[in-house]
Steps between C-alpha positions, in 0.01 A plus 500: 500500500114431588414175453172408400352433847595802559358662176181349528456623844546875372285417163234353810494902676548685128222280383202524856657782668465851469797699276560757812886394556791457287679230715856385436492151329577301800266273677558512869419184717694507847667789695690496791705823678663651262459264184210349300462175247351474185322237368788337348706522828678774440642696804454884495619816769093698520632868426181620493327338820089505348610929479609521859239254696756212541764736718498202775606270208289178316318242749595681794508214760314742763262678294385198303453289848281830610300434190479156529433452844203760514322403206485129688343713731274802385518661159259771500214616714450793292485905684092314620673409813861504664756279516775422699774604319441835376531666831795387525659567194355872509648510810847412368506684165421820659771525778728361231420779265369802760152519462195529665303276249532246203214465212587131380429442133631250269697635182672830453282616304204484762757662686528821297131494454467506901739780529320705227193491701605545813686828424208604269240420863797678731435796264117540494485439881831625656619725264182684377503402099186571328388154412615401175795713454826303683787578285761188542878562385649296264843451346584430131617168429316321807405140506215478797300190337266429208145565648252794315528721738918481551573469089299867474870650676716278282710719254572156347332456166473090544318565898238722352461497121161430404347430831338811572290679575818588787411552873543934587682604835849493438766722367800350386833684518849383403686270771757652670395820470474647791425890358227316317352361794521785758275696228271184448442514897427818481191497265105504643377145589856319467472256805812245472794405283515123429854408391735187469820546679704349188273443188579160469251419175658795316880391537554484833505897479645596856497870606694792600663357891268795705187467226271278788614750746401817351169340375431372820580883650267674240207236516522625862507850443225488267199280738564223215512102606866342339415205355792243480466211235778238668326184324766445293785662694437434872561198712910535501528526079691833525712431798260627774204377605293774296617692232435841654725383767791628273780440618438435878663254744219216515717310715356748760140467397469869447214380300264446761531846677244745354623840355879362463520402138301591179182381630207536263121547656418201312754193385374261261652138535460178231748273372741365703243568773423115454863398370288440201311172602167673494353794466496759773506898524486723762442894513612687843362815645500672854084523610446838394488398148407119519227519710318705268402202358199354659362142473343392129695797357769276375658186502558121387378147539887396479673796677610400871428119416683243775725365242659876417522610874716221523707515241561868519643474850690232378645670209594805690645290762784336254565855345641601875647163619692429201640832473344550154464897462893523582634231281275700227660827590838333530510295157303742312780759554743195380268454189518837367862545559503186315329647144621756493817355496362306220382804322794668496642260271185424293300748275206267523386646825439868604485481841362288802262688755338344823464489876605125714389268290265706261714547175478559150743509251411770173596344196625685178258481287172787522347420159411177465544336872552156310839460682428505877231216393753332298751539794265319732445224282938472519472525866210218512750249313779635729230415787394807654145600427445885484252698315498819292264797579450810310690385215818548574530463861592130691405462841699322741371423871582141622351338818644736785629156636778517251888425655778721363618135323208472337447890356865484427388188233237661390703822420744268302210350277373879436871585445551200249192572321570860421808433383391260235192673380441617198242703405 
């Protein structure tokens, strides 16, 4: 029950803020790993970790010292001059990842913005486009941020109702199609296929097992750039480094060796980039296509600042040292053995879907998605915090710092509440 501390802080937001979000009625005041606090003191496992940006966990000891000690030090300098901690962290992010360069930007949606014009440049002055006409691929059902230009590919009616007139250049085709896009690639002026590995926004949709493969093989066929959206699912949430790592052994850091995984011409990074203490995004890109973009063609007063160099190494650091994309690869198998266990004995679920630590469960109920909402609202008084999407879809992805005692409780509480719903 809220009690009126509570309540008046939500009435404060409902009454001064914007009505963009439909937030669970739960006023968060501390986090810490795996768990947050409300304002009443009430203790709470995060299974939804900010949509992916807390993978490292709350207050992450390192990354928040990172923070803390360079903004005693140098917050921003703006792109005017440099500073010195970019070079280093470009340095670091692009052996870590295989690339020749890194475009740092802030958000993920200034990511996807970045990407869309450096593909749509690589095409006018590698490829031979007529200017004007770069056709970009798109699936159905994607979730690539809320900016003009990105909602004008949304097939979702809330991203793009009403907000036109819509950006051209893209072609959407259904995901997972891979007929679909092998005769998208092949049509005049098509230049690159932008795609999320799992559609994390739309249900945590994940794809056929050889779907990145053969879209990375065709994209390569066809002279078009493969665009991989990893701000939601890279930095370990899938149980390898990158999503379009599939399954591969990241123990041996196959990663980092060009042309031996699913490597997309450009990878998009956000998120958990930062652990979530502040915003930082990166997009990757071997010089052939970043270098096409010359100086006051792009760029950002924030992107590259001191205080995100910093904490970007320092975030990527803990994902390695602490073992965090196995443990999500390792307990994310446990998870979904775990429903669908559960499911087997319940008719309140359909099924669970997912990749390491990047789950959803699909509820049964298509019409009136009242009852994965209401079924949060059990699991908040249970205490774990999860949140429906698409109705009737509730995502689960926990800090990737998680221990097997700790999921194992938090499959209990899911367990418990299921069992004593009603709808």
């Amino acid at each position: 029950m809220e009690t009126n501390r509570a309540n008046n802080l939500i009435e404060l937001e409902d009454k001064f803020g914007a009505h963009n979000y439909h937030p669970l009625p739960v006023v968060l005041t501390k986090g810490e790993g795996v768990f947050v606090w409300d304002v009443d003191g009430k203790k709470y496992f995060d299974f939804l970790s900010a949509y992916s940006a807390v993978n490292q966990g709350h207050c992450h000891p390192r990354i928040t010292k990172a923070l803390i000690d360079q903004a005693k030090t140098l917050a921003l300098t703006s792109r005017a001059f440099y500073n010195d901690c970019l070079g280093e962290y470009e340095k670091y992010v692009t052996n870590l990842f295989g690339f020749d360069k890194v475009l740092p930007m802030n958000t993920g949606a200034e990511a996807v913005e970045t990407a869309i014009k450096l593909c749509r440049k690589w095409a006018y002055e590698k490829k031979g486009i007529a200017e004007n006409q770069a056709v970009i691929v798109v699936c159905d059902g994607n979730f690539h941020g809320r900016t003009t230009t990105i909602i004008s590919f949304s097939t979702d009616p809330d991203s793009n109702k009403n907000f036109g007139p819509y950006a051209p250049g893209f072609l959407a085709i259904p995901y997972d199609d891979i007929p679909a896009l092998e005769k998208a690639l092949k049509l005049p002026n098509v230049v690159g296929f932008l795609v999320e590995p799992i559609q994390g926004e739309a249900g945590v949709y994940t794809p056929s097992d050889d779907f990145i493969s053969k879209a990375r093989l065709l994209c390569t066929e066809n002279g078009a750039l493969f665009i991989a959206d990893e701000v939601q699912t890279g930095i370990g949430r899938t149980g390898s480094l990158l999503a379009v790592c599939g399954n591969c052994n990241c123990e041996q850091n196959c990663e980092r060796q060009k042309n031996t995984y699913n490597r997309p011409d450009i990878l998009i990074l956000g998120k958990a980039l930062s652990g979530g203490v502040y915003p930082v995004s990166a997009v990757l890109a071997d010089d052939e296509i970043m270098l096409v973009i010359k100086p006051g063609q792009h760029g950002s007063t924030f992107g590259g600042n001191p205080i995100a160099a910093k904490v970007a190494i320092a975030a990527l650091e803990a994902v390695n040292d602490e073992n965090l994309i196995q443990n999500a690869r390792k307990l994310g198998a446990f998870f979904r053995s775990e429903m669908n266990r559960i499911i087997s004995k319940s008719d309140l679920v359909l099924k669970v879907r997912g990749k390491g630590l990047l789950n959803a469960i699909v509820v049964n109920d298509s019409e009136t998605g009242k009852t994965a909402w209401n079924l949060c609202l059990a699991l908040k008084e249970n205490g774990l915090l999860a949140k429906p999407t698409h109705g009737n879809i509730i995502r689960f992805a926990p800090p990737l710092i998680i221990t097997k005692e700790q999921i194992t409780e938090c499959i209990q509480i899911i367990e418990k509440t299921i069992n004593s719903f009603k709808k």
